[in-house]
Every structure is written in structure tokens, then in C-alpha cells.
N, C-alpha and C positions, 0 to 999 in steps of 0.2 A: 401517568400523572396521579398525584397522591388524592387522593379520594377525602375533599373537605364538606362538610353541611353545619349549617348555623344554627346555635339554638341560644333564647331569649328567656330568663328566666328571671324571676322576683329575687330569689336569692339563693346562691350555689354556696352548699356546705362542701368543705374540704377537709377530709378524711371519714374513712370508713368504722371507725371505733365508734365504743358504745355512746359517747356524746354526738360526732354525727347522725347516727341512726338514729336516738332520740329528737334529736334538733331537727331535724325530717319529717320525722314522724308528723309532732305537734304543729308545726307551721302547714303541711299539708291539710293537717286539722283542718287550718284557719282558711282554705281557700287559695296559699300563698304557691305559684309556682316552683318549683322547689328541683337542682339538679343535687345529687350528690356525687361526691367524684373521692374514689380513693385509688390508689396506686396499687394495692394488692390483689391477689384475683378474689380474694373472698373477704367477707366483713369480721373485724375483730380479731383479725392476727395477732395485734400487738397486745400490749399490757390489758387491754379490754379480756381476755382469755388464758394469757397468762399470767395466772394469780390465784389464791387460793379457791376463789370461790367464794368471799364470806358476806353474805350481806350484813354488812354492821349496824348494830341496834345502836351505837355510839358506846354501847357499856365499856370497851375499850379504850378510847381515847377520852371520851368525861375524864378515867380515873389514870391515868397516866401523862397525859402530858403534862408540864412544868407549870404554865402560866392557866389560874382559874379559868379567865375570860374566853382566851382562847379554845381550853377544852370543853365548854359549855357550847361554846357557837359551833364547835366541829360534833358534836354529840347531837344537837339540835340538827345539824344540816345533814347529819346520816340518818335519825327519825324521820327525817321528813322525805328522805331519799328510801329508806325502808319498805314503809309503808306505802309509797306509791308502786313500786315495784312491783310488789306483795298485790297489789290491788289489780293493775295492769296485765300481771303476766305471771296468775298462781300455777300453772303447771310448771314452769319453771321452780319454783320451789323444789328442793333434795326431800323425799321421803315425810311431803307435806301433812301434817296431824300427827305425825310418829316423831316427829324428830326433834330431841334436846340436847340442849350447850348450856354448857360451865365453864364461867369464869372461876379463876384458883389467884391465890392471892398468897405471897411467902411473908407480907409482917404485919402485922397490928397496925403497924402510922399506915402506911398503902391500902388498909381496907378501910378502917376510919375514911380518909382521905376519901375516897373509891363509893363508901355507902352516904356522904357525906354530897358529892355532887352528881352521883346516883338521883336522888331523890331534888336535888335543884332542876335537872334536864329533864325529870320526868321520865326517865328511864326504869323498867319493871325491873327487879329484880326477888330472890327468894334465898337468904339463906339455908346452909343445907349443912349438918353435922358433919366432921370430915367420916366418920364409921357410916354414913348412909349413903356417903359419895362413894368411900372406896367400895362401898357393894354394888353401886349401879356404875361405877367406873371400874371395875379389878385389872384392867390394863395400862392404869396410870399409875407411876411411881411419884408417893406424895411424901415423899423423905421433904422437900422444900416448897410445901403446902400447910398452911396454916387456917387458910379459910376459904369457904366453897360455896358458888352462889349461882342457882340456878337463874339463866338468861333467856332473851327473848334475840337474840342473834342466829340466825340460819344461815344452814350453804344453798346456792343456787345456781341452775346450770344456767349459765349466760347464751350460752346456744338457740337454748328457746327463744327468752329473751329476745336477742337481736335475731331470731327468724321472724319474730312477729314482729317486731319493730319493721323490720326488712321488706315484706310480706304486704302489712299495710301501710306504709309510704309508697309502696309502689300501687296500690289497690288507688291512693289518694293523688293519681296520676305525675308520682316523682318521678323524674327520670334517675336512675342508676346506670355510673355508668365506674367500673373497674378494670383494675390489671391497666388504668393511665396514669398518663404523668400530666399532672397540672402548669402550667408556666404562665406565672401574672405576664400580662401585658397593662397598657394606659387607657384609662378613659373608662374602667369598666367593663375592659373585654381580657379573655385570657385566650389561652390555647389549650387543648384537650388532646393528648396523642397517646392511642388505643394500640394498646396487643396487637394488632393483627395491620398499623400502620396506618390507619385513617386518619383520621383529626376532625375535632370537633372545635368550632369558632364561637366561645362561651362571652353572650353578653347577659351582664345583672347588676340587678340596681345595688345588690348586695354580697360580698365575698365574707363567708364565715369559716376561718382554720381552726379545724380541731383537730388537727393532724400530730396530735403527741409533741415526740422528740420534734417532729420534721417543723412544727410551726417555726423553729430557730432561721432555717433555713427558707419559706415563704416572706418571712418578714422581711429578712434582706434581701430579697429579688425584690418584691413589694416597696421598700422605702428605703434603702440602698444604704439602711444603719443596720448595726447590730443588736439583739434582743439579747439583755442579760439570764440564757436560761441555761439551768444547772442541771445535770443527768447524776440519778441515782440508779444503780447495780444491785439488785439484790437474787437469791437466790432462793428457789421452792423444790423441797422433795416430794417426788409422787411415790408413792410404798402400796402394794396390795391395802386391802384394809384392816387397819391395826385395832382402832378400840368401836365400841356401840354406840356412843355419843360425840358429839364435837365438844373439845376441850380447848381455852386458850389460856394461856398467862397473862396474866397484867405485869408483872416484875420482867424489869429490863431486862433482857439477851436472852430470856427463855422463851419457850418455847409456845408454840400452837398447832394443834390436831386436825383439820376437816373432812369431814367424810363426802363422799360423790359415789354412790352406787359402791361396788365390789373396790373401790381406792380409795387413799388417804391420802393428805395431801400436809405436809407441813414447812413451816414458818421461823425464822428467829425474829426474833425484835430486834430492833436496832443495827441490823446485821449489813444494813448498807451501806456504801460510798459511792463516792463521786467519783464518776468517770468523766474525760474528756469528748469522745468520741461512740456515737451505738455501737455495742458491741456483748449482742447475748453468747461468747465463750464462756462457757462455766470456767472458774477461778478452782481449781482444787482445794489451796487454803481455808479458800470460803466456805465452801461445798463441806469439808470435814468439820469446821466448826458450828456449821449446822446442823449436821448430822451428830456430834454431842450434843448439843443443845435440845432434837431431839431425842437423845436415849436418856436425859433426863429425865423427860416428861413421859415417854412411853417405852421401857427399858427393852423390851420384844424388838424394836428395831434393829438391836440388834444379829436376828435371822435373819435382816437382808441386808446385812453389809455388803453392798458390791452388787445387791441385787434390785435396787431401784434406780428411779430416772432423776436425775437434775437438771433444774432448769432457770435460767438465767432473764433476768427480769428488769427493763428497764423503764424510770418514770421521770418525768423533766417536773422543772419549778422554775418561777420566776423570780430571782433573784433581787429585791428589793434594796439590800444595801450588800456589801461585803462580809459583814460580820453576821450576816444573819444563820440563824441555824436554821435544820430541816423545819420547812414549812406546811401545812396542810389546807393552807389557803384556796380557793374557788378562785381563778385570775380570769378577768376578761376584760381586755386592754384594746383599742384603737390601732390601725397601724398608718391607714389613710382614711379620708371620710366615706369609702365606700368599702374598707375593710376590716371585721373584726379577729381578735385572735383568742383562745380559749385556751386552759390547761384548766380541767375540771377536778384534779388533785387524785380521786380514787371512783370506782364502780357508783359506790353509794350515791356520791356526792352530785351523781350525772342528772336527777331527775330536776334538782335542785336549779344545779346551771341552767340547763335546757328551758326552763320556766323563766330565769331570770333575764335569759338572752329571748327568749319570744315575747315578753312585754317589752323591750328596747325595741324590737323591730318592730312590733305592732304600733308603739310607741311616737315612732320616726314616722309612719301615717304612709298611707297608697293607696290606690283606687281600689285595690281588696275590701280596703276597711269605712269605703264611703257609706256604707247601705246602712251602719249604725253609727246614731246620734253619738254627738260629741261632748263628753262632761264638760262642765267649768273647768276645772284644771288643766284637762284638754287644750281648751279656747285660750289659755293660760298659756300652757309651754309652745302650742304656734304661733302664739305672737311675740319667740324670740327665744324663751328660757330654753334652756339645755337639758336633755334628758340623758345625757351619759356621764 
């Protein structure tokens, strides 16, 4: 006979990635019963680890994206995602007190542009002559460098990160529980069936997906519609370590450098599409024209032609209309009233969500949150108004 036991919780996060672990964390903070349940045997397999690494200051996306508005609110939500980080979990930091990045820039309108909403986001940065860069850089090829500016962007090892994230959600009495598969059932209850054949019979007042790609597939077991969410492919080279600094490009389809101990880890811009179905195959095509992309920016690459790893990279969106293009939006959507679903867009942006999704639930009110008094605005939205 299958080996069942019940368990009652405030609210069960679904997936093990870095916005689970954070959404865990913080609500155990607050007192709240807290299960987390991810499919894999260990935390952050997917896009949460595979990726470059970069904690983004926003210096990137302020001066690149198309639309002002847009780039300023996604520059602001990586500041803000930064710096907590930074605050929360410094030994994660890469080579913390030692370590600088340059942004490089190939024309005149794109750095205007660049120091122009620089300085609206409140973003640091420090021009730097290009003869002073190429001495603290001599490993970049700056034939398509025009301007060079030192930044306040770092790499970081996520590992730490989601250990201590890991580590104390479970210290703050969360149950973890992986290597299961989730399956909504009605009323608030799901089912939980473990590796080794058990099952666990999960009731909560609340159901939170952050399960990536997989939320497509929760929602339609959950509300028996379809979620318009769009899968991007992209791909990252890991190479020994190439230059002394992290370097990225702002100019489209070039390239970006980061370092991680004795490797290096790099990037093209723009270099993804949309795929149908999950499916981390490296794409050869792809793979070679990132690896130009990289001998642009660090011409040494190539010594290890044939001798580095690629690796295949996938990240969902919510598709808002048809014509939309790549988005970098924070989504977190309703699926039933006792379920919510999340794509938190990139690393940075996770501390962000996670904050925005624990005043909704704090918000929505439970016996946790009796012991303190209740604002006016409070008395306000429970007597009717909407907080979602």
C-alpha cells in the first residue's frame, strides 16, 4: 500500500528556482507556514544557474533597450534587486573588493543615449579613456570600441545564494520537499508524489508557481485554459579564464565576458529565439555564431576552439498580445483564487518579485498577521476593495 501523510500549510511555493527559494525564505520571515515543492532532486537547475552569472546594475538594459520608459523601470528593478542581494548574501559575491566591469560602447548616439539614462536611473558609472582600458583590459579586441566606462555590475555565484536561501527557509521551519511532482487537485488540495513513491496530500490556503517554463503546464491542469507563454533558447560558452575583468557590450549581437573563479563565461546579445517545446540541445548554428561574437570581443578564444562547454538556455514570457516583442517584464498573474503564477523575467529581478508577491499575500490577511494592528487603508481594502 502506497505510503500517504497529510500536510497543511499557509502557502506551498511550486518550484525550486531562485524565486521559490526567495518567496520561502521571506514569508517564513513573516511566521507564514511555508511547503516548497520542486520536481528536481536539487534547487536551481534550471535558468536560476544556468546563465552567466551577472548581477546587473541595470547599466545594461537603462542603455539598450528601445523604449525610455521601459528601460528605466527595468534598470530601477535590477538596482533594487542588486543591492539586496549584495546585502543578503556578500560571500556570494565573485572575487568581492577586487572585482571590476566595463561596459564598452561601438558609437557616439548609443553612449550619449547610455550616459544620458545612466544618470536618470541613478546608475554609477566612470568614464575611462580607451588607452587606459586597453592597459587594464589587453585581452580585449577594441577594433569596435569607441567608449569605455567603468560599472558597478558583478558576477555572483548563485550556489551560495540559494544555499542560504535554502538553509534558512528550512531553519524558519519550511518544509522542502524535491525530486516530486506536483498535481493541482480542487478545493485547495494537491498531491505530492516523491522519488522514492510516497505521496504527500498538500492542503493551502495558498498555491504560488514559479516553476519557469513548467508554469504553462500548471495552469492548464489548474484552470483547464491555456497560458499564453513564449520560450526563449539561448546559448552560453564556458571557456577557462580569458580576460582580468568582466567586460560586456551594449551594441546589439556583441558580445559579453564574466568571470567565476579560474572560468569565463560568455554571452551574445540578442542571440535568442523562440522555441516551441523545452529543449536545452545545443543548436550548432547558434553555438558558432556565438562563439564569433565572442572572438570579437576577446580574440584568445580562439585557443579554445573545440575546447569549451556550451550550454543551452531556456527562459519563458508572457505573452501579452501577438505582435509583442521580447519582453523583460516581472508577470504575476491569478490562475484561480487560491492560485498565483510568477515569471520573474531574470536573477536580478527575483528580489523584487518576491517582495511584491509577499505584501499580496500578507495583504490578503490570516491569523499569522492578527498580532499587528491594522492601518486605515487596511480597514479600507477589507471592507471590499481589491488588492490584486
Amino acid at each position: 500500500m502506497k505510503n500517504i501523510r497529510e500536510m497543511r500549510t499557509d502557502v506551498a511555493v511550486i518550484g525550486e528556482g531562485a524565486t521559490g527559494l526567495m518567496l520561502t525564505k521571506k514569508l517564513t520571515d513573516l511566521g507564514y507556514d511555508v511547503a516548497l515543492v520542486g520536481k528536481q532532486k536539487v534547487v536551481g537547475s534550471g535558468p536560476s544557474t544556468r546563465n552567466t552569472g551577472w548581477l546587473q546594475r541595470g547599466t545594461y538594459h537603462a542603455a539598450s533597450l528601445e523604449n525610455e520608459a521601459e528601460a528605466l523601470e527595468v534598470a530601477r528593478t535590477c538596482a533594487y534587486g542588486s543591492d539586496q542581494i549584495r546585502h543578503y548574501a556578500p560571500a556570494a559575491i565573485e572575487d568581492a573588493g577586487r572585482q571590476t566591469s566595463f561596459a564598452v560602447i561601438g558609437t557616439d548616439q548609443l553612449a550619449e543615449q547610455a550616459t544620458q539614462r545612466w544618470d536618470k536611473a541613478n546608475i554609477p558609472y566612470r568614464s575611462v579613456s580607451l588607452s587606459d582600458f586597453s592597459k587594464e583590459n589587453p585581452e580585449i579586441g577594441t577594433g569596435g570600441i569607441k567608449h569605455a566606462f567603468k560599472v558597478d555590475d558583478v558576477t555572483i555565484n548563485p550556489r551560495i545564494l540559494y544555499q542560504k536561501l535554502l538553509t534558512q527557509s528550512k531553519r524558519g521551519g519550511a518544509q522542502v520537499m524535491l525530486d516530486s511532482k506536483f498535481q493541482p487537485k480542487d478545493n485547495g488540495n494537491a498531491e505530492v508524489t516523491h522519488a522514492d513513491g510516497s505521496s504527500t496530500r498538500l492542503k493551502s490556503d495558498l498555491f504560488v508557481v514559479t516553476a519557469g517554463y513548467g508554469v504553462k503546464d500548471v495552469f492548464r491542469e489548474v484552470t483547464g485554459d491555456e497560458v499564453p507563454v513564449r520560450l526563449y533558447k539561448s546559448h552560453l560558452l564556458v571557456f577557462p579564464r580569458l580576460t582580468a575583468n568582466n567586460v560586456f557590450h551594449i551594441d546589439r549581437d556583441e558580445s559579453m565576458v564574466f568571470n567565476h573563479g579560474t572560468s569565463s563565461v560568455m554571452l551574445q546579445h540578442h542571440e535568442d529565439f523562440v522555441i516551441d517545446e523545452p529543449d536545452f540541445t545545443v543548436v550548432p548554428e547558434k553555438e558558432r555564431k556565438v562563439f564569433e561574437a565572442a572572438h570579437r570581443l576577446v580574440p584568445s578564444v580562439t585557443n579554445y576552439d573545440g575546447d569549451y562547454m556550451p550550454i543551452a538556455c531556456i527562459k519563458p514570457e508572457l505573452i501579452k498580445d501577438a505582435s509583442q516583442a521580447r519582453s523583460l517584464d516581472v508577470t504575476i498573474f491569478p490562475g484561480t483564487d487560491n492560485y498565483l503564477f510568477v515569471l520573474p523575467g531574470k536573477l536580478t529581478a527575483t528580489p523584487y518579485v518576491t517582495d511584491r508577491l509577499t505584501q499580496i499575500i500578507f495583504n490578503k490577511g490570516s491569523e499569522k498577521t492578527t498580532r499587528v494592528a491594522m492601518r486605515p487603508s487596511d480597514v479600507f481594502m477589507a471592507e471590499g476593495k481589491t488588492i490584486f
